[in-house]
N, C-alpha and C positions, 0 to 999 in steps of 0.2 A: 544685318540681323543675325542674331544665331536660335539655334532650337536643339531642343533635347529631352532628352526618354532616360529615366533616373529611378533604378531598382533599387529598391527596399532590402538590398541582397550583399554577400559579401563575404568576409572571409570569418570574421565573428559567426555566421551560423554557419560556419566546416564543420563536419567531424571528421575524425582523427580519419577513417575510410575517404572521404570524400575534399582532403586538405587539398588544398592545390586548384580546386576548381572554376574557382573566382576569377583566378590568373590565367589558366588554359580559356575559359569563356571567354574573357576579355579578346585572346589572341584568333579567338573563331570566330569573331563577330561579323567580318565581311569576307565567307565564306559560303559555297550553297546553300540553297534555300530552296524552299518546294517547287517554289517557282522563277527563278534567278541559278545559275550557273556562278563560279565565282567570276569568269571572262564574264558573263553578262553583266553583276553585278558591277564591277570595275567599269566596263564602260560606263554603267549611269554616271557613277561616282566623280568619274570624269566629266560628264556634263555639268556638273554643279561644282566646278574643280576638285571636287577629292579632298575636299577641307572637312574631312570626317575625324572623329578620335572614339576608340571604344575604350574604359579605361574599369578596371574595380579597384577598390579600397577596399578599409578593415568594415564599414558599415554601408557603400554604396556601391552600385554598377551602373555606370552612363555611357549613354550613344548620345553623340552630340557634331552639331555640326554649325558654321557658320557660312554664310548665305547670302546668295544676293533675292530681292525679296520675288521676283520671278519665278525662285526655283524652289518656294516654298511647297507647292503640293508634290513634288518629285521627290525632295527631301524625307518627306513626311510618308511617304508610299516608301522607301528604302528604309526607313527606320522602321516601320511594322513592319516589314517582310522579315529584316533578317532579327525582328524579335519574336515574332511571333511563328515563322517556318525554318529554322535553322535544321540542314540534315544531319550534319555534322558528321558525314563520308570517313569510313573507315581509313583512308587514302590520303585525306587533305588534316584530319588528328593522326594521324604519325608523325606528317612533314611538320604540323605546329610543335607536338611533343619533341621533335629533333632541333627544330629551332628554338623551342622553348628550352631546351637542355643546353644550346648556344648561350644563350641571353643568361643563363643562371651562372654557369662556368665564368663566362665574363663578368657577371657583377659580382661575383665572390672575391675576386681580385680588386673590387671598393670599398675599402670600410666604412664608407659613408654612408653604402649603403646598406652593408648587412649588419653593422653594429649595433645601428637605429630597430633593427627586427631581432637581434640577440636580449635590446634591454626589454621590448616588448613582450620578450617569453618570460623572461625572469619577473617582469614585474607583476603579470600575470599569469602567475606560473600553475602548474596542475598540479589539479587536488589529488589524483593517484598517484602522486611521489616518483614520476617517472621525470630526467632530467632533463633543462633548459631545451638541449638540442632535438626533443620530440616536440621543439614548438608547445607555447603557452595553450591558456582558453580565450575563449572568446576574443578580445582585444588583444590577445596576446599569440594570437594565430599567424604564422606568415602570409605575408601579402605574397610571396613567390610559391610557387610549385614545389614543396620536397622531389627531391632530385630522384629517392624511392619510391616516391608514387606516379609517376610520368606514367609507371606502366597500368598503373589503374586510370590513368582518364582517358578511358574508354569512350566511343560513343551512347553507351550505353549509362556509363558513370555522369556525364554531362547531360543527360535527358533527365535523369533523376533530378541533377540538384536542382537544373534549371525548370523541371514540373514541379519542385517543391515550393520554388520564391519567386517565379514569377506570374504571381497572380495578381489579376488589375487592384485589388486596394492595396498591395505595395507596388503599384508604377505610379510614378509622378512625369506628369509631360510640361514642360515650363518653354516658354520662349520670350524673345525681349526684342524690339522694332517693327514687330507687325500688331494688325488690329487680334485683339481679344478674340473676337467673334469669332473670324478666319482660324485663327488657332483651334476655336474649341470643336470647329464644323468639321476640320480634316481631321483631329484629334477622332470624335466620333465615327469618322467616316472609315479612318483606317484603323481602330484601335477596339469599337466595341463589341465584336465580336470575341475578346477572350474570355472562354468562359470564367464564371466565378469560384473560387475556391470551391470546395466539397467539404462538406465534415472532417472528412479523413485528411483533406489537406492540410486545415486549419490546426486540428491537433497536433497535427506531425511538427510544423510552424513553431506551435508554442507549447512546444516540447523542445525543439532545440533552440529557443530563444530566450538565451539563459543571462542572468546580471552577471555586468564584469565584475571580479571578487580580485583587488590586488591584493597580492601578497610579497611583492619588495624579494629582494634578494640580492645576493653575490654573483658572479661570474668574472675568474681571471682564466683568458685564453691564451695561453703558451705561443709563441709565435715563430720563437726559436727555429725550429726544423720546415716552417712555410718556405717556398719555392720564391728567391729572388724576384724585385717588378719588374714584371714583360716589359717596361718602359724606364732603360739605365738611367734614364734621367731624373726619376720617382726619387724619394729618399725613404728611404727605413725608416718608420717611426711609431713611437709607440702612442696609445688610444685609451683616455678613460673619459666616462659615462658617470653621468652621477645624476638620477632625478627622484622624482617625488612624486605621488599622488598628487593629483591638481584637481582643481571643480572641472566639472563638465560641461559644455556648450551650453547649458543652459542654464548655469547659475547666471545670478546679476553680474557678481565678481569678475566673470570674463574679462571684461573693459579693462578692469584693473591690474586682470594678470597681463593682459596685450599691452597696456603701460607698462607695464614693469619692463615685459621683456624690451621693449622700444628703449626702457631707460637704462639696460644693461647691454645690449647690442651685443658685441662682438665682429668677429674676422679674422684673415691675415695676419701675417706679420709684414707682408707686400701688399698693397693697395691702391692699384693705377685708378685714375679718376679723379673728378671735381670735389666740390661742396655735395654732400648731403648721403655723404658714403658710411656716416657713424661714427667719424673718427671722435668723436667727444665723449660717445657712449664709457660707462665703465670699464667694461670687460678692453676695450682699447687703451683706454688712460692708465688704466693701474693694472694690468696685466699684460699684455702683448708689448706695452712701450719698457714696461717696466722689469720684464725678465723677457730680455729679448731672445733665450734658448727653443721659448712656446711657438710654434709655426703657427697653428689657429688657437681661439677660443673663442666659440659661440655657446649663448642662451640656446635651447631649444624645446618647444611645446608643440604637446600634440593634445585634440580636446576630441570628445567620443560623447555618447549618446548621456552617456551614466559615469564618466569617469574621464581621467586626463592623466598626462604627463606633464610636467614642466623640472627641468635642470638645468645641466649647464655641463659641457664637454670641450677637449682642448686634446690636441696631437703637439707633437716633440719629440725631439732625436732620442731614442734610449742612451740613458744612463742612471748607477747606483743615484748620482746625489739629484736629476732629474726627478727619479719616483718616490726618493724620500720629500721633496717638496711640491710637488704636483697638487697631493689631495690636501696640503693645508693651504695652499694659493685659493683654490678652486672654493673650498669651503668658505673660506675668508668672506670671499666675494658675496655666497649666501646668507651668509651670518650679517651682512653689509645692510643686505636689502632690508632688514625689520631696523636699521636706527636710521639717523637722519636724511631724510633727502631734502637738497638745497631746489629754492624754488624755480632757482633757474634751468635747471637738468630734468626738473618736473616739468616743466613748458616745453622745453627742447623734445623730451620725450613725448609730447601730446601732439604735438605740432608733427613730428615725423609719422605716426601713426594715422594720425588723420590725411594725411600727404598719401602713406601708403594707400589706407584704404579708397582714396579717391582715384588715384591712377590705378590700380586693380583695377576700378569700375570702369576702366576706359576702354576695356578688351571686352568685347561684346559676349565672348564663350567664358570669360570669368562672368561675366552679372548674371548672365542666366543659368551658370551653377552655383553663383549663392542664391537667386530665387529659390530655384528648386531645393536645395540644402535647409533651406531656413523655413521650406514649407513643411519639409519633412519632418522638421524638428519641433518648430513653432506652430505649427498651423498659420503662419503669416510671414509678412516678409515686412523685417525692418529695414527703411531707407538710407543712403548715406548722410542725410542733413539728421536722422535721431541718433545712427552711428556716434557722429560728431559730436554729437549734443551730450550724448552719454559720457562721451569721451573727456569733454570739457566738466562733468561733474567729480573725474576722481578727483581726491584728493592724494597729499602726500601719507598722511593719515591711511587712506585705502589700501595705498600699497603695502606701507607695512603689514597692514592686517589681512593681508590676503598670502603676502611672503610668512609672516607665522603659518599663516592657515597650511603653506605647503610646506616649507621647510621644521617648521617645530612643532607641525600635527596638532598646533590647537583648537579649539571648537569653536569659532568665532566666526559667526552668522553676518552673512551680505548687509549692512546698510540701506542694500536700493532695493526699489522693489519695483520691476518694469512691466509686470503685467505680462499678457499678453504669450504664455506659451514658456516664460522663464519658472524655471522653481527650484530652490534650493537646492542643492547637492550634496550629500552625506557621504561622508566617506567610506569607502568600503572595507579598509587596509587599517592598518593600527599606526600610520604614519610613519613607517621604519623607509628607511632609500631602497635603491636600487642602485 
């Protein structure tokens, strides 16, 4: 079984003082408590194996743990203490700040992973006309710590943001293999004592809880004088980005864009493994097979409260006539998706997406972060047999109209209508890329 404690909290309600917080919380999560030591705390953790994870996003913060059903109220007594009594020791936020300064230095040296946070500022970039690198708004905030504000997450810094959002009507507590009942008795037993917001909190709340406003944009980063890969084995290569305003988790359309991406795939240009790797997808047949100079090209989509990304990016060895054909490949590709798709690549794609989404459901700490995800969003949780069933009604017709919808910014309203917590999504951007 697993179980979990899922804040309403995250990197969208930073401000610019307080950036970084999300990700410093995350790394204090099993650290003292009022009543726990962090040696103490570790032992419990140990009792129930230490199968714990605290993690934040751009719109959530989860403590989550998976279980054997035994160690359900011991669980449940470790995840209220260290949410609700965290001291956060002047002593034990330096040592995270110091390792937190580790983990960033090392993943600047991934472009995989800080590219994905470069398009997020540009695409959401500030309205004070200050540039890319001070980090977007709201969705377009770093999920990492700025490397200049380490010295502000204070103890002091972290009581704040964490008295400001974590108040019980944004905690969500979801679990999946035990009884209901049992959930909601230790649920109360260890959780109803947080008091409730205040006026003063409320306001403050929604006041920094602001709509994301894309607004698209350029960024070419020089790479020239960066410091050779710490790994001789790495290759030099150069890195373009290209996406779009997309609907939001909660349009109908979803389905259609998660078909799409399914039916344009990507990868490698190596690919050890069986059947059912993507080799048939687009982005493989007519680009990676096809200009064998490309090392990867993946689809990639990210979807938000009010807003979304979806594009498409590719790495390759620098050269002149590399970059002069790069962005008419890559274009091509999206220009592709609004004319015909054959029926059989439409199935292939339905069929792998329904695939995915079922083995996902097979990891008991993935279900019970889409319950909770889908509560927060939906007020309910769709099953994997409506999943499917939603799945089985795109059409080829949808996809197109949904690839307009993102690539050629036209106005062209979902088809379905599923009730139940979904509602249109309006664009917020005037359709330009990023």
């Amino acid at each position: 079984m697993a179980v979990g404690v899922y804040v309403d909290a995250g990197t969208r309600y930073e401000t610019d003082r307080l950036s970084g917080c999300s990700h410093v919380l995350d790394r204090m999560a099993w650290k003292s408590t009022r009543n726990l030591s962090t040696e103490q705390l570790a032992s419990k953790l140990e009792e129930f194996g230490g199968n714990v994870v605290a993690q934040s996003s751009r719109e959530c913060i989860m403590y989550q743990s998976a279980l054997f059903p035994k160690d359900l109220p011991k669980v449940m007594e470790v995840l209220s203490e260290v949410i609700k009594n965290p001291l956060f020791l002047p002593e034990e936020v330096d040592e995270v700040r110091k390792t937190t300064l580790f983990e960033i230095e090392d993943l600047s040296h991934r472009p995989e992973v800080m590219l994905p946070e470069v398009l997020h500022a540009i695409a959401y970039g500030r309205s004070d006309g200050r540039p890319s690198t001070a980090g977007g708004e709201t969705i377009g905030r770093p999920l990492l710590c700025p490397i200049e504000n380490l010295e502000v997450m204070t103890p002091a810094a972290l009581h704040e943001y964490r008295g400001t959002w974590y108040t019980p009507d944004r905690i969500m507590i979801a679990g999946v293999g035990m009884d209901h009942n049992t959930l909601v008795s230790l649920s109360e037993k260890h959780f109803r004592d947080i008091p409730p917001p205040t006026p003063e909190q409320k306001t403050l709340q929604k006041s920094l809880t602001k709509p994301a406003q894309y607004t698209g944009g350029i960024e070419i980063i020089d790479s020239t004088d960066f410091p050779p890969p710490i790994n001789p084995d790495d290759k030099v290569l150069s890195h373009i980005y290209i996406a779009f305003e997309a609907p939001s988790m909660s349009d109908p359309d979803i389905y259609a864009l998660a078909t799409l991406m399914s039916l344009m795939g990507g990868g490698g240009s190596f690919s050890a493994g069986g059947p059912g790797k993507g080799m048939y997808t687009r982005l493989y047949t007519s680009v990676l097979s096809a200009w064998h100079w490309i090392e990867n090209c993946n689809m990639m989509s990210y979807s938000y409260l009010d807003s979304g990304l979806f594009g498409i990016q590719a790495s390759f060895p620098p050269s002149r006539d590399a970059h002069e054909k790069i962005v008419h490949i890559l274009c091509n590709q999206l220009i592709l998706m609004t004319r015909k798709i054959e029926a059989e690549e439409l199935s292939r794609a339905k069929n792998q997406l329904k695939s995915s989404v079922l083995m996902g459901l097979e990891s008991k700490t993935m279900e019970v972060e889409d319950v909770a995800r889908q509560f927060m969003v939906h007020g309910r949780r769709v099953g994997a047999a409506e999943m499917c069933r939603r799945i089985d009604l795109v059409t080829s017709e949808d996809l197109n109209r949904v690839a307009r919808r993102v690539v050629m910014g036209t106005e062209e309203r979902s088809r379905f209508e599923f009730g139940g917590g979904s509602e249109h999504w309006r664009r917020t951007g005037d359709g330009s890329p990023t």
